[in-house]
C-alpha distance (Angstrom), angle and dihedral (degrees) to the residues before:
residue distance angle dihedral
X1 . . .
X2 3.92 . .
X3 4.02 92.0 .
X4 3.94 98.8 18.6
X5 3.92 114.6 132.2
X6 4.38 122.5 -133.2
X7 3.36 124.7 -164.0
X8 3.41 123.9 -138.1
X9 3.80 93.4 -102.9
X10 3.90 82.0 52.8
X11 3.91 101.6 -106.3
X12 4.02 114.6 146.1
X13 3.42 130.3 -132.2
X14 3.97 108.8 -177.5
X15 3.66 138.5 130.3
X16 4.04 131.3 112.7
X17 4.06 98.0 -58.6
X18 4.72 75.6 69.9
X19 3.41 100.1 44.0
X20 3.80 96.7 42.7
X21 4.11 95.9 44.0
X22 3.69 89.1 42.2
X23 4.10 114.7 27.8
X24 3.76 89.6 47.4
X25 3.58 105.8 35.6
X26 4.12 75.7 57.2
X27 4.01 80.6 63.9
X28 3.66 107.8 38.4
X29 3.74 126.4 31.1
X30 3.72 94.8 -143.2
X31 3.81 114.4 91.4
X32 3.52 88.7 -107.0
X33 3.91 96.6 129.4
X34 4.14 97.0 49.0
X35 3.90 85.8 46.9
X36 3.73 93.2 52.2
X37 4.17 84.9 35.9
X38 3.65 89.0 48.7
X39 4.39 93.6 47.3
X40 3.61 83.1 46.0
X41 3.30 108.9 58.4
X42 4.12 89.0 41.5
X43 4.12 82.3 61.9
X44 3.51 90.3 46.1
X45 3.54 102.6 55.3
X46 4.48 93.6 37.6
X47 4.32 70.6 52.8
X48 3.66 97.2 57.1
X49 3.43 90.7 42.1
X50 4.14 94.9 47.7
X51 3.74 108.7 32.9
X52 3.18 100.4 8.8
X53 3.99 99.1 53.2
X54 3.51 110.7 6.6
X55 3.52 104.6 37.2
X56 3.89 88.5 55.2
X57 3.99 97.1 43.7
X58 3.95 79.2 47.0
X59 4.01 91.6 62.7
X60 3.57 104.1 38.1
X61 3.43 92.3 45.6
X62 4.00 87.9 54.5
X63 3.76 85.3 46.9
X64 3.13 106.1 50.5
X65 4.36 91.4 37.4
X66 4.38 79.3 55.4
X67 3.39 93.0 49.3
X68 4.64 100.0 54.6
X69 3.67 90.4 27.0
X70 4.40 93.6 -103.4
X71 3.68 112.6 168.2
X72 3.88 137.5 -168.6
X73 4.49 128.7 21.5
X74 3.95 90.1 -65.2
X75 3.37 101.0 67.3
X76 3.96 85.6 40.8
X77 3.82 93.5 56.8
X78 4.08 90.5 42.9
X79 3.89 81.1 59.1
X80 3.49 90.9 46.6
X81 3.47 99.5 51.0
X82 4.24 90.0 49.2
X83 3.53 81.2 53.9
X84 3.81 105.1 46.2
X85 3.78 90.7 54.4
X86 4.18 87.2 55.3
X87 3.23 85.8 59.8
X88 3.45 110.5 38.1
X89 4.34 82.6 60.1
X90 3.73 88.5 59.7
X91 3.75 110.5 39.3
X92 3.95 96.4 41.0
X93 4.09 78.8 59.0
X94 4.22 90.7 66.4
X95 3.75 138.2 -130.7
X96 3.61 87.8 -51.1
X97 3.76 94.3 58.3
X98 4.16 97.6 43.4
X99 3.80 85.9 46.6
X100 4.20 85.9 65.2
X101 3.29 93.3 44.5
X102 3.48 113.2 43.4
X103 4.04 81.5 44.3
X104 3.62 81.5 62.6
X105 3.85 110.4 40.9
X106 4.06 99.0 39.2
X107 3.63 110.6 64.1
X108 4.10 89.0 46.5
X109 3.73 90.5 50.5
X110 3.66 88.7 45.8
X111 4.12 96.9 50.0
X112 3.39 89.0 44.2
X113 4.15 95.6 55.7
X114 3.95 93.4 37.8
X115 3.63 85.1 47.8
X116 2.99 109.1 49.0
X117 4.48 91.0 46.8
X118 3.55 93.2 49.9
X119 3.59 88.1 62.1
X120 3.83 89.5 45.9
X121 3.88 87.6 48.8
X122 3.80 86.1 45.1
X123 3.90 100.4 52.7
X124 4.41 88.3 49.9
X125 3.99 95.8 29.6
X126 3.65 79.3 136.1
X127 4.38 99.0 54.7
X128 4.24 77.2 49.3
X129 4.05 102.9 96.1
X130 4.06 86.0 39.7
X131 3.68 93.7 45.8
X132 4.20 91.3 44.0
X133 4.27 82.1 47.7
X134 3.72 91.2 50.3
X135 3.96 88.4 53.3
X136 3.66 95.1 49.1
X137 3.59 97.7 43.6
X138 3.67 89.7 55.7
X139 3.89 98.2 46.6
X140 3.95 85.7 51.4
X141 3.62 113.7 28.9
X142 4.08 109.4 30.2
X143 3.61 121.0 173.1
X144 3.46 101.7 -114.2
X145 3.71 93.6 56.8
X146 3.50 124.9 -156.8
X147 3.82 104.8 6.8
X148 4.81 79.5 38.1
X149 4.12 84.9 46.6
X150 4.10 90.6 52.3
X151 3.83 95.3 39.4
X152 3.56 88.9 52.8
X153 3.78 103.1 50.0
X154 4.23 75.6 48.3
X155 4.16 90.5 60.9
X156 3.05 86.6 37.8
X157 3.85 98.6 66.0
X158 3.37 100.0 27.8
X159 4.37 83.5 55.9
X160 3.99 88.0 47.8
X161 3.81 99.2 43.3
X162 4.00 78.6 50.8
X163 3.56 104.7 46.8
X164 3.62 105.9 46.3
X165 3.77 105.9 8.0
X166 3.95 103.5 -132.1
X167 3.34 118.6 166.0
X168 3.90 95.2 11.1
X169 3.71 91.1 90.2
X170 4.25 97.7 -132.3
X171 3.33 93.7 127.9
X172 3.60 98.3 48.0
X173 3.84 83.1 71.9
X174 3.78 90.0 69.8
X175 3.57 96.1 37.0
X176 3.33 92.1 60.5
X177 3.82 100.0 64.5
X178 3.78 98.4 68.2
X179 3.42 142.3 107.5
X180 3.39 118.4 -113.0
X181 4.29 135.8 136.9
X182 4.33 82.6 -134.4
X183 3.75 128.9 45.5
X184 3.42 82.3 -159.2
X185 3.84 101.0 58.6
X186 3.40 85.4 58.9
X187 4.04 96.7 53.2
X188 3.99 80.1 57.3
X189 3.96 97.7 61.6
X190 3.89 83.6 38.4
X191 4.41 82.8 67.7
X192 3.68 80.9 59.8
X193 4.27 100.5 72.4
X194 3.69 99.4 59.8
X195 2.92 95.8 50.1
X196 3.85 90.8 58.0
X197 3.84 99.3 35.6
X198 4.14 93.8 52.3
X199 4.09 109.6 10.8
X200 3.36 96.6 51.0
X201 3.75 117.6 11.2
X202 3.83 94.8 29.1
X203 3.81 90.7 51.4
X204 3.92 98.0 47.2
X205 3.58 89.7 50.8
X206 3.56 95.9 53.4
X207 4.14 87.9 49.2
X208 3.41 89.2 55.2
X209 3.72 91.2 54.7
X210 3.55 96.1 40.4
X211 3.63 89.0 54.3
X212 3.78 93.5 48.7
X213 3.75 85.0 59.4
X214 3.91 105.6 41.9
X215 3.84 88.9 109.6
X216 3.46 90.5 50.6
X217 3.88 104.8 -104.4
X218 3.99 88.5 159.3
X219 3.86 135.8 22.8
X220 3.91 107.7 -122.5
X221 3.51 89.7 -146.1
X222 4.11 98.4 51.5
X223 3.94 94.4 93.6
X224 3.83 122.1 157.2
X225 3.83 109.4 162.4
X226 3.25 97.6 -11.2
X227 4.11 90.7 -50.3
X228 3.56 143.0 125.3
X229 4.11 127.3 -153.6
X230 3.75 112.7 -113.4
X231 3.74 112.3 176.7
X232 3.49 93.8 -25.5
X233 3.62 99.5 -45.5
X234 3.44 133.7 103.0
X235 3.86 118.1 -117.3
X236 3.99 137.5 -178.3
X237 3.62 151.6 157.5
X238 3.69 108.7 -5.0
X239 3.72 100.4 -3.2
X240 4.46 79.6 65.9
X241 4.04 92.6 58.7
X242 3.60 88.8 35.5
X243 4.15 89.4 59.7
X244 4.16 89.1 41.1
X245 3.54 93.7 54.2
X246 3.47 97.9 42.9
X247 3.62 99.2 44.8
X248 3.93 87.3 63.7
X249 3.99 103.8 31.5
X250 4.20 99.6 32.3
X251 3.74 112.4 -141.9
X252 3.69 89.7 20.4
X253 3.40 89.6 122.1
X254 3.91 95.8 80.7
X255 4.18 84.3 55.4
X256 3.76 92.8 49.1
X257 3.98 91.1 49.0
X258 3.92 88.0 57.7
X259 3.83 92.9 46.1
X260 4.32 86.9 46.3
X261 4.05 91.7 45.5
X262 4.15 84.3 43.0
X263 4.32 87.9 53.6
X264 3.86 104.3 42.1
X265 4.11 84.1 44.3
X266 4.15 91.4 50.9
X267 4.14 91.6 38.2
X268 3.78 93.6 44.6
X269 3.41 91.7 55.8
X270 3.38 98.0 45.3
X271 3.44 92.8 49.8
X272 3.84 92.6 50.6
X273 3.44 82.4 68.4
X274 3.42 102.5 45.9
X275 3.85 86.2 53.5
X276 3.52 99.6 49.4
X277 4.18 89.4 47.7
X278 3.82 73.6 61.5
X279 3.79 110.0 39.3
X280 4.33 85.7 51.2
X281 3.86 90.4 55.1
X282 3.23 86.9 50.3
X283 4.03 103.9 40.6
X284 3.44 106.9 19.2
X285 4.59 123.2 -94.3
X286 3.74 91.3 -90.4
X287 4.33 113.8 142.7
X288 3.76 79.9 -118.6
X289 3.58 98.7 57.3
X290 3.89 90.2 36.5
X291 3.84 89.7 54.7
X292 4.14 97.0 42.6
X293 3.53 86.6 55.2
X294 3.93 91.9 44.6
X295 3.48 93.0 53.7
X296 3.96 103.5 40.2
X297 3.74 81.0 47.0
X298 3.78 90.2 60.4
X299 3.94 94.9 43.2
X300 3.53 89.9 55.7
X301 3.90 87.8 58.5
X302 4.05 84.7 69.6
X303 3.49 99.9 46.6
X304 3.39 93.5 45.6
X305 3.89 88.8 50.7
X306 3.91 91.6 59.0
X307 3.52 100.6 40.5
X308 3.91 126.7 104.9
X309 3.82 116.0 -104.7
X310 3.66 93.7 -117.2
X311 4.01 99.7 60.7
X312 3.24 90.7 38.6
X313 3.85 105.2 51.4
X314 3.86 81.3 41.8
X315 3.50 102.7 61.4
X316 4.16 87.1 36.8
X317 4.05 93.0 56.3
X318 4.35 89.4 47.0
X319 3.76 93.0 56.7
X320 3.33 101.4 31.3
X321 3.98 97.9 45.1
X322 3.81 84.6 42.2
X323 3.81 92.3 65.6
X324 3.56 93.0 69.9
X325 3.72 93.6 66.5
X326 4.01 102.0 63.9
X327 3.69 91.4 31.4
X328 4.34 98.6 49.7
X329 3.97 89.1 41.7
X330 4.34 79.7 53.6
X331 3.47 98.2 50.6
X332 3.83 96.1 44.9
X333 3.84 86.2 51.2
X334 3.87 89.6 45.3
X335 4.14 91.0 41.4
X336 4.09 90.5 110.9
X337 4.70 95.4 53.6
X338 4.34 77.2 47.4
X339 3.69 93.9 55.8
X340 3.70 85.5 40.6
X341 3.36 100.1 49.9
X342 3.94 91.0 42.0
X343 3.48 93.8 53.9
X344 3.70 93.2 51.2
X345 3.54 94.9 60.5
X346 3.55 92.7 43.7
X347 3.68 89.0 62.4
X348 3.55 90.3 44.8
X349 4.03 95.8 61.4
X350 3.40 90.3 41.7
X351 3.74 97.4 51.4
X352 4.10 85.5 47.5
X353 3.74 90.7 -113.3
């Protein structure tokens, strides 16, 4: 908010690629902040278009091919392309528009998920201190040892950097657009999402999973492609969840599609925006450029659709794990205007103001 730019009809255009170009090239003379600004926003846009996009399309495709019985990349892409044109309604409406409807669509998928776990969590609230003892002996004593200890810590990143985004600077993007007195109030309610996205619904998902598996459906250790055999067949990502909840709530399934479609919908259009922050640092905030972007954006949705798990979730972890880098060097630089900025809100609350 610090280092965000408004036009004069009062749009925003914030996010790290501002803060690094500008707060540190305040520090430095070198054009060390518009190169890291500039390698930033290149991430953030190959982000929007991986995780943001295709890794989403990717999973409710697979859902919702699990759920009628679909098989092979045709029936993918048709998804896709039902999908795309969703999406291309909403984001060619703005900010304004994907503000209302994200508003919407996230805090149903969200009750319905937390839900529908706590009453998995509920029904084997006894298998819970094994299944939260399986989890940490796995994260801290895998069979492989040394070279299983470092390939975990590895996952692990790459899953947290992922799931909730900190440090990679996304959702800094978004933050950046409201209206507050103190850029720095607003860092405070940022705190808030990760502890949502991995604490709490991170951690009953992987319960429910766990507990699907406590009579050893699965080996934990049998991954190809990010997939585990389950009666002969090979099964990943979504489809994985899909079998936990079910297994527990029968005919869930059909729920848990809705709640999937609901989440790629509200985190593809958030990351179209995200993107586009991006691609008009980068290109200039022309209609043209807005539109190109729009419509790759929207292509990407199909590919994304037909696409095998594995490539996709590989390209999706590179860019968005890459993010970090520019942005954490930034913010280290930039450490001294937080403290600032942090203690002038402080004051502020504590004068009343």
């Amino acid at each position: 908010m610090k280092y965000r730019d408004v036009d004069n009809d009062g749009t925003v255009y914030g996010g790290p690629m501002y803060y690094l170009s500008k707060g540190i090239n305040e520090l430095v003379a070198a054009p060390i902040g518009s190169i890291l600004g500039i390698i930033f926003a290149v991430l953030c846009v190959g982000a929007s278009l991986g995780g943001g996009n295709m890794f989403q399309a990717n999973q409710a495709a697979a859902q919702v091919k699990s759920m009628l019985g679909m098989e092979g990349g045709a029936s993918g892409t048709m998804i896709g392309i039902v999908m795309a044109v969703l999406v291309a309604v909403v984001i060619i409406g703005g900010i304004k528009r994907i503000a209302t409807v994200t508003e919407k669509i996230v805090p149903l998928m969200a009750i319905i998920y937390v839900v529908a776990a706590l009453i998995i969590i509920v029904l084997n609230i006894g298998s819970v201190p094994a299944a939260f003892g399986q989890i940490i002996a796995g994260a801290f004593t895998p069979a492989a040892g040394v070279g299983g200890f470092i390939g975990v810590i590895m996952t692990g990143f790459q899953r947290a950097a992922f799931s909730n985004e900190s440090g990679a600077g996304s959702a800094a993007i978004a933050h950046s657009a409201v209206k507050t007195r103190y850029p720095a109030s607003e860092g405070v309610v940022a705190l808030l999402e990760p502890f949502i996205d991995t604490v709490v619904i991170c951690t009953m998902t992987a319960l429910v999973i766990v507990l699907f598996n406590m009579n050893g459906t699965f080996t934990y250790g049998d991954v190809v492609k990010n997939e585990v055999l389950i009666d002969g067949a090979r099964i990943g990502g979504v489809d994985l969840t899909s079998h936990a909840f079910d297994d527990a709530l029968p005919n869930f399934r059909y729920v848990l599609t809705i709640a999937i479609i609901l989440f790629a919908f509200s985190t593809m259009i958030s990351w179209s925006y995200y993107g586009l922050q991006s691609w008009k640092f980068l290109f200039g905030r022309s209609p043209t450029v807005d539109m190109a972007y729009k419509i790759m954006f929207c292509l990407f949705i199909v590919v994304g659709a037909g696409a095998t798990l594995d490539s996709v979730i590989r390209f999706s972890d590179a860019m968005i794990l890459a993010l970090v880098f520019p942005n954490m060097l930034g913010l280290f630089l930039l450490f001294p205007k937080v403290r600032q900025e942090l203690n002038r809100y402080l004051a502020a609350v504590k004068a009343n103001k």
